[in-house]
PATI-608924 format. One record per residue (C-alpha): x, y, z; residue number from 1. Coordinates in steps of 0.1 Angstrom, whole numbers, plus 5000, padded with zeros to 4 digits. Layout:
N
<lumse east="X" north="Y" up="Z" k="NUM"/>
...
! end
This chain:
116
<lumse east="9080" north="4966" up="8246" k="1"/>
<lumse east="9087" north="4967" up="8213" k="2"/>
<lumse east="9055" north="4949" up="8186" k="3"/>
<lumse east="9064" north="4926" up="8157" k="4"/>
<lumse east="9040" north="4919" up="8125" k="5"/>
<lumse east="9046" north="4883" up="8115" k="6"/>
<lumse east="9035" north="4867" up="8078" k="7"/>
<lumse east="9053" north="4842" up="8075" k="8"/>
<lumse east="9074" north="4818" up="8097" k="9"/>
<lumse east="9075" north="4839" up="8130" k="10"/>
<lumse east="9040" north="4828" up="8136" k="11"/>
<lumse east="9049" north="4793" up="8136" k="12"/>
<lumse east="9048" north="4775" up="8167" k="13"/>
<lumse east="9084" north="4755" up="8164" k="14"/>
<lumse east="9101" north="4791" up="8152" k="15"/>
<lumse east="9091" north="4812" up="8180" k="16"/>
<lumse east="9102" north="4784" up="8205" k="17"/>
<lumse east="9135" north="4779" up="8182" k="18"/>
<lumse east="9139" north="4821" up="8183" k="19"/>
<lumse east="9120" north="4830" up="8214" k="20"/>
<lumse east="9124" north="4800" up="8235" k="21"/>
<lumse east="9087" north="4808" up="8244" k="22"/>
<lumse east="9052" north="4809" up="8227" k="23"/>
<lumse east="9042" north="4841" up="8213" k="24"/>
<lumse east="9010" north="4861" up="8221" k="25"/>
<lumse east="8990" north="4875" up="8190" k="26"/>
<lumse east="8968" north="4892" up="8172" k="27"/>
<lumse east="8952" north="4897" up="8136" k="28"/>
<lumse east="8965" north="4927" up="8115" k="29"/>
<lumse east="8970" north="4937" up="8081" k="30"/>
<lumse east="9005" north="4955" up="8063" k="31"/>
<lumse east="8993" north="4978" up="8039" k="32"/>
<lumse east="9007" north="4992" up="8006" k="33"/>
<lumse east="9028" north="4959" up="8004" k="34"/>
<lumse east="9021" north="4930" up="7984" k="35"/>
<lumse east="9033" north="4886" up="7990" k="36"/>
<lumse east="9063" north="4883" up="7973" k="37"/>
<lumse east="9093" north="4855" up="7977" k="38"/>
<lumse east="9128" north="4856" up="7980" k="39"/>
<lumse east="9150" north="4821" up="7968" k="40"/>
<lumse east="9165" north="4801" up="8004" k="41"/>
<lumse east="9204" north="4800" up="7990" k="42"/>
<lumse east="9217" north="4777" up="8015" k="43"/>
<lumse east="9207" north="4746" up="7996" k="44"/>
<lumse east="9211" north="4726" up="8031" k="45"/>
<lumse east="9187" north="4747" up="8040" k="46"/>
<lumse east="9160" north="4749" up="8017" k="47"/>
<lumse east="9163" north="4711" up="8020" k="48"/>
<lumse east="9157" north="4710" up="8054" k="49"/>
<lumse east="9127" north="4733" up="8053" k="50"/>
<lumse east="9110" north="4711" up="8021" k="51"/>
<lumse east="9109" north="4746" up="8001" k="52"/>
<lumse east="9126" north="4765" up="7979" k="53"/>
<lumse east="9118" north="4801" up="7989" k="54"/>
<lumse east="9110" north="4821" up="8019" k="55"/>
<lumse east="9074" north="4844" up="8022" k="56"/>
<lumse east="9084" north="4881" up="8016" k="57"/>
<lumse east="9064" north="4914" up="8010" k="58"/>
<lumse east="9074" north="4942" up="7986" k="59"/>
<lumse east="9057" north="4977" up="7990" k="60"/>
<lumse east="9041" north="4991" up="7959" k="61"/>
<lumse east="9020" north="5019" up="7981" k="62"/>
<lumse east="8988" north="5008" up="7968" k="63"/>
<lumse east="8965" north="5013" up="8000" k="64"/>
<lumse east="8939" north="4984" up="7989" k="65"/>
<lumse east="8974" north="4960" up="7991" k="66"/>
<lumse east="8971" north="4945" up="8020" k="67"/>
<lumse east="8989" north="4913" up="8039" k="68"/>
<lumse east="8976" north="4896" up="8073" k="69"/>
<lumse east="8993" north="4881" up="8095" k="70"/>
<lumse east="8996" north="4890" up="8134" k="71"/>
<lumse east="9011" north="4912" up="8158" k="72"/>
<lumse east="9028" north="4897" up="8184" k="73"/>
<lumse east="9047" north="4920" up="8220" k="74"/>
<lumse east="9081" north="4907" up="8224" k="75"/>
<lumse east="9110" north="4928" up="8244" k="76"/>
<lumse east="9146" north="4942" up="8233" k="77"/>
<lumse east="9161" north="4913" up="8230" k="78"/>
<lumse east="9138" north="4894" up="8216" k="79"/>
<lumse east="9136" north="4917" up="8187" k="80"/>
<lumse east="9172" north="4911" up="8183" k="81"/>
<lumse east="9167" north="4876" up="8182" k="82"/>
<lumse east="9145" north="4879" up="8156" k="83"/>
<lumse east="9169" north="4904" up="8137" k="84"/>
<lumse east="9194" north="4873" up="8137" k="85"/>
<lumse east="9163" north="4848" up="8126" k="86"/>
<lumse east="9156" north="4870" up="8096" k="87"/>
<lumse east="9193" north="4880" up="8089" k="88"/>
<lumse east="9194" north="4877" up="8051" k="89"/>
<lumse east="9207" north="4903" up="8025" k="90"/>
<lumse east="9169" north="4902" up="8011" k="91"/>
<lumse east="9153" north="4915" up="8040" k="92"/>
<lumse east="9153" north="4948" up="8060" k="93"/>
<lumse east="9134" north="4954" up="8092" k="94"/>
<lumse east="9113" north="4985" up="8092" k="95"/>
<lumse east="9089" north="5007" up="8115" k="96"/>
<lumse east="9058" north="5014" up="8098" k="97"/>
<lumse east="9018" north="5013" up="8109" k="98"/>
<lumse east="8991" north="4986" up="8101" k="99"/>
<lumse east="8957" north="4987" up="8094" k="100"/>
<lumse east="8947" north="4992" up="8133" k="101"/>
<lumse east="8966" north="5019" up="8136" k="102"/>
<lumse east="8991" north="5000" up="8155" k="103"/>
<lumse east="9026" north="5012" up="8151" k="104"/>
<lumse east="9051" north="4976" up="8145" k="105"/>
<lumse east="9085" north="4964" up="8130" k="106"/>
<lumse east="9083" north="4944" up="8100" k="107"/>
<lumse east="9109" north="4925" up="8075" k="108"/>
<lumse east="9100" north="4934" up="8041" k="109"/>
<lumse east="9120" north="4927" up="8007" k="110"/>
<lumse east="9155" north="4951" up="8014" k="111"/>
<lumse east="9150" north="4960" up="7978" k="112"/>
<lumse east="9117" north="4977" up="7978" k="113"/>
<lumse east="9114" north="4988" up="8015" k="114"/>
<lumse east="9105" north="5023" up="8022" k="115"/>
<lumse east="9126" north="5044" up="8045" k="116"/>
! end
């Protein structure tokens, strides 16, 4: 089963039972070499409805003391494509990379400064 790092809205209660239809298991991690960053919500209805203007976002600058918590959370196949269609936005892009455990996860980071 596939792992997800979450640090920002995945790890919010109402999301994961809006993208999951379940309550998601987790624990602490860090993403390192990537720093917060934001990207601007477009959809005006939107950004409206969520009381903010822009959406949490990390952008990798390789610097190993750079670090972002959040948690790790198991979810299966198809949840991961759930949360592919939750995050689908031109600013984001999902990538494979390690944490600060050591534990190998996908996470969305800005599209325009992800690694390959």
């Amino acid at each position: 089963m596939p792992l997800i790092f979450s640090y920002g809205t995945l790890q919010q209660h109402e999301v994961q039972l809006a993208t999951f239809g379940r309550l998601l298991q987790g624990r602490q991690d860090e993403l390192v070499g990537f720093a917060p960053s934001l990207v601007e919500i477009e959809d005006s209805a939107l950004a409206t409805a969520l009381g903010r203007t822009h959406h949490d976002n990390v952008t990798f600058n390789g610097r190993n003391d750079s670090r972002v918590g959040g948690m790790v959370f198991e979810i299966s196949d198809a949840e991961l494509a759930d949360a592919d269609r939750y995050e689908e936005q031109a600013s984001y892009k999902r990538i494979h990379t390690t944490l600060a455990s050591g534990t190998q996860a996908w996470v969305y980071v800005d599209a325009r400064s992800a690694r390959a």
